[in-house]
Biopython code that builds the backbone (N, CA, C, O; Angstrom):
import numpy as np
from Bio.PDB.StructureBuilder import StructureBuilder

atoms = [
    (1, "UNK", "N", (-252.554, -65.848, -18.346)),
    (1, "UNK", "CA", (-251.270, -65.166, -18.355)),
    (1, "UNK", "C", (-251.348, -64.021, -19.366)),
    (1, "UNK", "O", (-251.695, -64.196, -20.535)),
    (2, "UNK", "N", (-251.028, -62.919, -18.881)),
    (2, "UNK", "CA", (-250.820, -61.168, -19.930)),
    (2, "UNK", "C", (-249.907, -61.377, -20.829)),
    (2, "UNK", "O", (-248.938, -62.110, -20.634)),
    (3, "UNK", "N", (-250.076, -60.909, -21.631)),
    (3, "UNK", "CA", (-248.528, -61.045, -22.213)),
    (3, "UNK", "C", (-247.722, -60.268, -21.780)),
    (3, "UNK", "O", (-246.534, -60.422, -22.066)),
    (4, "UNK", "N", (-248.149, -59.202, -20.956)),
    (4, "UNK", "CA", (-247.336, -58.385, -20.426)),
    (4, "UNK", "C", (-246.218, -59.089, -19.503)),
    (4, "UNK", "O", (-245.119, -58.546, -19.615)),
    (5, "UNK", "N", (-246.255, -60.024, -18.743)),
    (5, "UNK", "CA", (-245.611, -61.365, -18.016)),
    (5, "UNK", "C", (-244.857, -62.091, -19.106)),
    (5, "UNK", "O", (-244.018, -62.883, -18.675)),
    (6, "UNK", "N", (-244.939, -62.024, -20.111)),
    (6, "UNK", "CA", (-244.211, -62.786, -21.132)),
    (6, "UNK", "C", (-243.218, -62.070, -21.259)),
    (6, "UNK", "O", (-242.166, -62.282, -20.657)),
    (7, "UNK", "N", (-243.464, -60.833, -22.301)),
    (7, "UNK", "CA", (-243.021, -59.945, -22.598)),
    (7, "UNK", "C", (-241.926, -59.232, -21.720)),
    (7, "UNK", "O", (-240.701, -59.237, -21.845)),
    (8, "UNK", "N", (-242.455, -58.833, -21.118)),
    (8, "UNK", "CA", (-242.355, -57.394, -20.013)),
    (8, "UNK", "C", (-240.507, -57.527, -19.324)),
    (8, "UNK", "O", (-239.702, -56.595, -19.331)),
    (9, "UNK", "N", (-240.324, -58.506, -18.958)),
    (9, "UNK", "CA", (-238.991, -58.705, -18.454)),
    (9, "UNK", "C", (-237.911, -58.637, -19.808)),
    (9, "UNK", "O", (-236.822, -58.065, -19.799)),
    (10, "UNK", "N", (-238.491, -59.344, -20.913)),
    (10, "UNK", "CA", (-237.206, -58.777, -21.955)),
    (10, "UNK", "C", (-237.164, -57.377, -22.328)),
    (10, "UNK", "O", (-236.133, -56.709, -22.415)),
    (11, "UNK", "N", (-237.969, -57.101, -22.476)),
    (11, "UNK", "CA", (-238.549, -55.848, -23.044)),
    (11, "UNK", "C", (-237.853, -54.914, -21.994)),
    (11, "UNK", "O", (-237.152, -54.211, -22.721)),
    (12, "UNK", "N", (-237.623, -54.468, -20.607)),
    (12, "UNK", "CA", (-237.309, -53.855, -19.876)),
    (12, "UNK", "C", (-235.511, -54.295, -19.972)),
    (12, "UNK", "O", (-234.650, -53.425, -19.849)),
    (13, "UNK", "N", (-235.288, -55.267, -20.127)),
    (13, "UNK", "CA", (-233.753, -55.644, -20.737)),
    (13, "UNK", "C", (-233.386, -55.052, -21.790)),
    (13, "UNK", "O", (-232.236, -55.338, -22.126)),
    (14, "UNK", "N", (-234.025, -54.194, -22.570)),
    (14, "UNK", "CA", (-234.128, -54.143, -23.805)),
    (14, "UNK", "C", (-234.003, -52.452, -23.804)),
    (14, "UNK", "O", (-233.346, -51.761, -24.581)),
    (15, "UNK", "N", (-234.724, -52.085, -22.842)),
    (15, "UNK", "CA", (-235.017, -50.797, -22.482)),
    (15, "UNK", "C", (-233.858, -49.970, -21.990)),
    (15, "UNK", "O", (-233.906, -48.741, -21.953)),
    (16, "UNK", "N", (-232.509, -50.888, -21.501)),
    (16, "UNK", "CA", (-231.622, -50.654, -20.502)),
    (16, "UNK", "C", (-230.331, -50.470, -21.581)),
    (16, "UNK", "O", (-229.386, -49.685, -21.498)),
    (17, "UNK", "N", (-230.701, -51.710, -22.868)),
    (17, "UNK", "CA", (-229.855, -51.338, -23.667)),
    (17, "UNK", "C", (-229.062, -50.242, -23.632)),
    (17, "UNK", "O", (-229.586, -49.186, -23.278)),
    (18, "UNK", "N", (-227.401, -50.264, -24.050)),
    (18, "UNK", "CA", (-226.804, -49.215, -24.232)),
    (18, "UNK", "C", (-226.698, -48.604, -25.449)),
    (18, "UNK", "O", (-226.419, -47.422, -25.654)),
    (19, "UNK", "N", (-227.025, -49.793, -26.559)),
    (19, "UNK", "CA", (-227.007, -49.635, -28.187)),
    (19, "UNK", "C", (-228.033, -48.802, -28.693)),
    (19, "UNK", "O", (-228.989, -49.568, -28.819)),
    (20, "UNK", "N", (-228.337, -47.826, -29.007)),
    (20, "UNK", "CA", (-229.338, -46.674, -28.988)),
    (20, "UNK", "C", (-230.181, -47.323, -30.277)),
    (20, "UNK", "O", (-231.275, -46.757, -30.280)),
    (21, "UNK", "N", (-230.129, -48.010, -31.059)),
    (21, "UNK", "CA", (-231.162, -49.032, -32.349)),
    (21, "UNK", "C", (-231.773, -50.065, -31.053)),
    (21, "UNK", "O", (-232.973, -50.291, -30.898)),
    (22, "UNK", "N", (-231.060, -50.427, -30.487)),
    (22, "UNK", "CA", (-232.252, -51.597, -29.400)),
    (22, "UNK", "C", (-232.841, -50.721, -28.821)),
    (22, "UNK", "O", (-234.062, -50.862, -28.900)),
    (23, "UNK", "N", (-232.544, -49.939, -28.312)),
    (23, "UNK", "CA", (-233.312, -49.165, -27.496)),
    (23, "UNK", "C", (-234.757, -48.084, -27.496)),
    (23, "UNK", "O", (-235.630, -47.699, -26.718)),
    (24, "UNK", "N", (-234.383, -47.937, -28.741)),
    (24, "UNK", "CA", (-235.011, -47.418, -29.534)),
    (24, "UNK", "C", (-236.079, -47.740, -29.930)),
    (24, "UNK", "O", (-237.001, -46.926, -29.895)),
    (25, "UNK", "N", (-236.327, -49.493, -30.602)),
    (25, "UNK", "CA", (-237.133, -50.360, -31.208)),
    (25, "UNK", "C", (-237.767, -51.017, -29.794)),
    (25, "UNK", "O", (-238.820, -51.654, -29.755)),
    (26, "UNK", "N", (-236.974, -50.750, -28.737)),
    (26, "UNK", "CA", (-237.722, -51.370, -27.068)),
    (26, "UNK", "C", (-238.801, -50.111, -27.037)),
    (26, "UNK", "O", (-239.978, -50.436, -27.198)),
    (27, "UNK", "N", (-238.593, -49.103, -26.899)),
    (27, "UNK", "CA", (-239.551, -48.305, -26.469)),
    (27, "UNK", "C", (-240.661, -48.026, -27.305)),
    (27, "UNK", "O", (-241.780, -47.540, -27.140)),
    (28, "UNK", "N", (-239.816, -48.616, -28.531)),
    (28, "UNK", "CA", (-241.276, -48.456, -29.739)),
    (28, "UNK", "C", (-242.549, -49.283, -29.124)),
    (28, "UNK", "O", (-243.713, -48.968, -28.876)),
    (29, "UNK", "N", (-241.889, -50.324, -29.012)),
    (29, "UNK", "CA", (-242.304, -51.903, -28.898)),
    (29, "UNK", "C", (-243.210, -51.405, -27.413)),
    (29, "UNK", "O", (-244.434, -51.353, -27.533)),
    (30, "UNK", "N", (-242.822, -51.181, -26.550)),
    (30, "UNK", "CA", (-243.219, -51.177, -25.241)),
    (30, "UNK", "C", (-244.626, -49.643, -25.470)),
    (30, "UNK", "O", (-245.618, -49.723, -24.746)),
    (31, "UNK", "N", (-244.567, -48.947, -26.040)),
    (31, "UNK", "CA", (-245.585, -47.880, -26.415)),
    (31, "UNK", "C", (-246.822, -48.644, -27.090)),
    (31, "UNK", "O", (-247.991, -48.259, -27.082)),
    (32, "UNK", "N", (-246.409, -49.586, -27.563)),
    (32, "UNK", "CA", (-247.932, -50.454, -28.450)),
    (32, "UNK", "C", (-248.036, -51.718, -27.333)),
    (32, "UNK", "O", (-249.181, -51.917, -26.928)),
    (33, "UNK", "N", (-247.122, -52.480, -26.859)),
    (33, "UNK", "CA", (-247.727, -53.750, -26.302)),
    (33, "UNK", "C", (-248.185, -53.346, -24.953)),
    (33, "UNK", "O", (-248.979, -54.119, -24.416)),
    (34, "UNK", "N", (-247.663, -51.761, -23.986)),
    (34, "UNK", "CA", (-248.048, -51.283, -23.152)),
    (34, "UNK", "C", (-249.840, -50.374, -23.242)),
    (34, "UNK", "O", (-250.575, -50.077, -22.300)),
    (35, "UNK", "N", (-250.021, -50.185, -24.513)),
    (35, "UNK", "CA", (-250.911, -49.104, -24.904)),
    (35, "UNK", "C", (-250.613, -48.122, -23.767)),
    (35, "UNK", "O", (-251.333, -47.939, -22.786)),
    (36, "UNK", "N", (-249.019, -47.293, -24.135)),
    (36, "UNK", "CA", (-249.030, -46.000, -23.256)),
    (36, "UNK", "C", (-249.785, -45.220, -23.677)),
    (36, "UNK", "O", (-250.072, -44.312, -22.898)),
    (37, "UNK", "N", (-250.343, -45.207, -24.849)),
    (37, "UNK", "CA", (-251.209, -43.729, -25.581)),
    (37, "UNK", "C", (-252.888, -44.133, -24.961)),
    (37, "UNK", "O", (-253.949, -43.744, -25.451)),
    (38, "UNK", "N", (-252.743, -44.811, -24.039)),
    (38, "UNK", "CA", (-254.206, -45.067, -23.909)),
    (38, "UNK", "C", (-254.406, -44.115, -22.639)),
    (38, "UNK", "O", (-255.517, -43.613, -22.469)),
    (39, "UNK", "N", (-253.605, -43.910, -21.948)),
    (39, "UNK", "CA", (-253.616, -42.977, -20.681)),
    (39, "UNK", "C", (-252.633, -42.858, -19.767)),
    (39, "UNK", "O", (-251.744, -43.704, -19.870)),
    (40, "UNK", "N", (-252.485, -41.794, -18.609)),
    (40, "UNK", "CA", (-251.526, -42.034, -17.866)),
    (40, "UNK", "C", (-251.288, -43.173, -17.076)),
    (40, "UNK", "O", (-250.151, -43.643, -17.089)),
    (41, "UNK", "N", (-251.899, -43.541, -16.596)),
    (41, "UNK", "CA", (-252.290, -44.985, -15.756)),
    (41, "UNK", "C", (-251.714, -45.998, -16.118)),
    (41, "UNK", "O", (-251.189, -46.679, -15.238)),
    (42, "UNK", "N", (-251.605, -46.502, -17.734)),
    (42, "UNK", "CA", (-251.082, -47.216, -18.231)),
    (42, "UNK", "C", (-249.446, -47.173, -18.256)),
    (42, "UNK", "O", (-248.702, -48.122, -18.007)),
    (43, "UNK", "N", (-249.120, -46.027, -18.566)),
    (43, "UNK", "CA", (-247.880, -45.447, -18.018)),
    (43, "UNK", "C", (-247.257, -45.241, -16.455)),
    (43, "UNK", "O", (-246.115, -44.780, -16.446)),
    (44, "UNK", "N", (-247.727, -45.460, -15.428)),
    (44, "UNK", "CA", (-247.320, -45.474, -14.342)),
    (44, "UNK", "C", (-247.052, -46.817, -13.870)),
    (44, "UNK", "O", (-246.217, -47.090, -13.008)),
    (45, "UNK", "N", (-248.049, -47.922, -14.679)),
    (45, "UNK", "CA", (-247.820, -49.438, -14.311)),
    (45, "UNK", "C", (-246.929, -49.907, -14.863)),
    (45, "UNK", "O", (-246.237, -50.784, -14.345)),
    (46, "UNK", "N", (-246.755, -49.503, -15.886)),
    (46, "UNK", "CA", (-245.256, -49.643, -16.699)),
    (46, "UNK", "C", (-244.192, -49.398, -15.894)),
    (46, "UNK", "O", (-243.310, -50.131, -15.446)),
    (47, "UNK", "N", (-244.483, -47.961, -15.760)),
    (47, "UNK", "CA", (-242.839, -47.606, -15.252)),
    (47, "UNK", "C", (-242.485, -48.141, -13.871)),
    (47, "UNK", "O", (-241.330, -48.271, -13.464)),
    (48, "UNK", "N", (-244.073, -48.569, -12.894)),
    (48, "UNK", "CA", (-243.365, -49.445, -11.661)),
    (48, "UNK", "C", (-243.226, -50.945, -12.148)),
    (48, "UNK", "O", (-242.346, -51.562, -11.549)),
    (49, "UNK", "N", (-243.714, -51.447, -12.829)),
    (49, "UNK", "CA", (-243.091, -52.903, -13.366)),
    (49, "UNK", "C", (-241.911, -52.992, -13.603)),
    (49, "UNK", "O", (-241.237, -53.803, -12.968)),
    (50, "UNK", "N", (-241.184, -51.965, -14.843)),
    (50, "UNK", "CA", (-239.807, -52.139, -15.227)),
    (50, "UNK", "C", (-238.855, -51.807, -13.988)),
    (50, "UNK", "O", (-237.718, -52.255, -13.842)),
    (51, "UNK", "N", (-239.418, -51.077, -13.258)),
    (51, "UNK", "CA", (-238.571, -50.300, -12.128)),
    (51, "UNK", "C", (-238.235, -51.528, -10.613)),
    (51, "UNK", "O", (-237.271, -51.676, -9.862)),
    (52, "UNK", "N", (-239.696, -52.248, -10.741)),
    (52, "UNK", "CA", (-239.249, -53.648, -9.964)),
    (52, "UNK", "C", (-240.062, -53.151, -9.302)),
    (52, "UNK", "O", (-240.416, -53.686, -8.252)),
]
sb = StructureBuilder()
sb.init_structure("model")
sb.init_model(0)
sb.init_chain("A")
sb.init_seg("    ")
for serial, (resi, resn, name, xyz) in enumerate(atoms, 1):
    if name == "N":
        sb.init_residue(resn, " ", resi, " ")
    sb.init_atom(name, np.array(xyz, "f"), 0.0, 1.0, " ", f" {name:<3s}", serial, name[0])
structure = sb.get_structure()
């Protein structure tokens, strides 16, 4: 199991936040446990995971 499967569903709850401090600390959070800085790719699986 990824942790991304652990993770990934709060974290996208988190993302939706309206409170701009959660939201904030979600996308932090989701930039390191995603490694978006590792490439685009990593970033596209993201954004269709959270997206459903």
């Amino acid at each position: 199991m990824s942790h991304g499967t652990v993770i990934g569903p709060a974290l996208a709850e988190c993302l939706k936040d309206t409170n701009t401090p959660v939201r904030l600390a979600a996308e932090r959070c989701a930039v390191h446990a995603f490694q978006l800085t590792k490439g685009s790719e990593n970033v596209q699986a993201v954004q269709k995971y959270i997206t459903g």
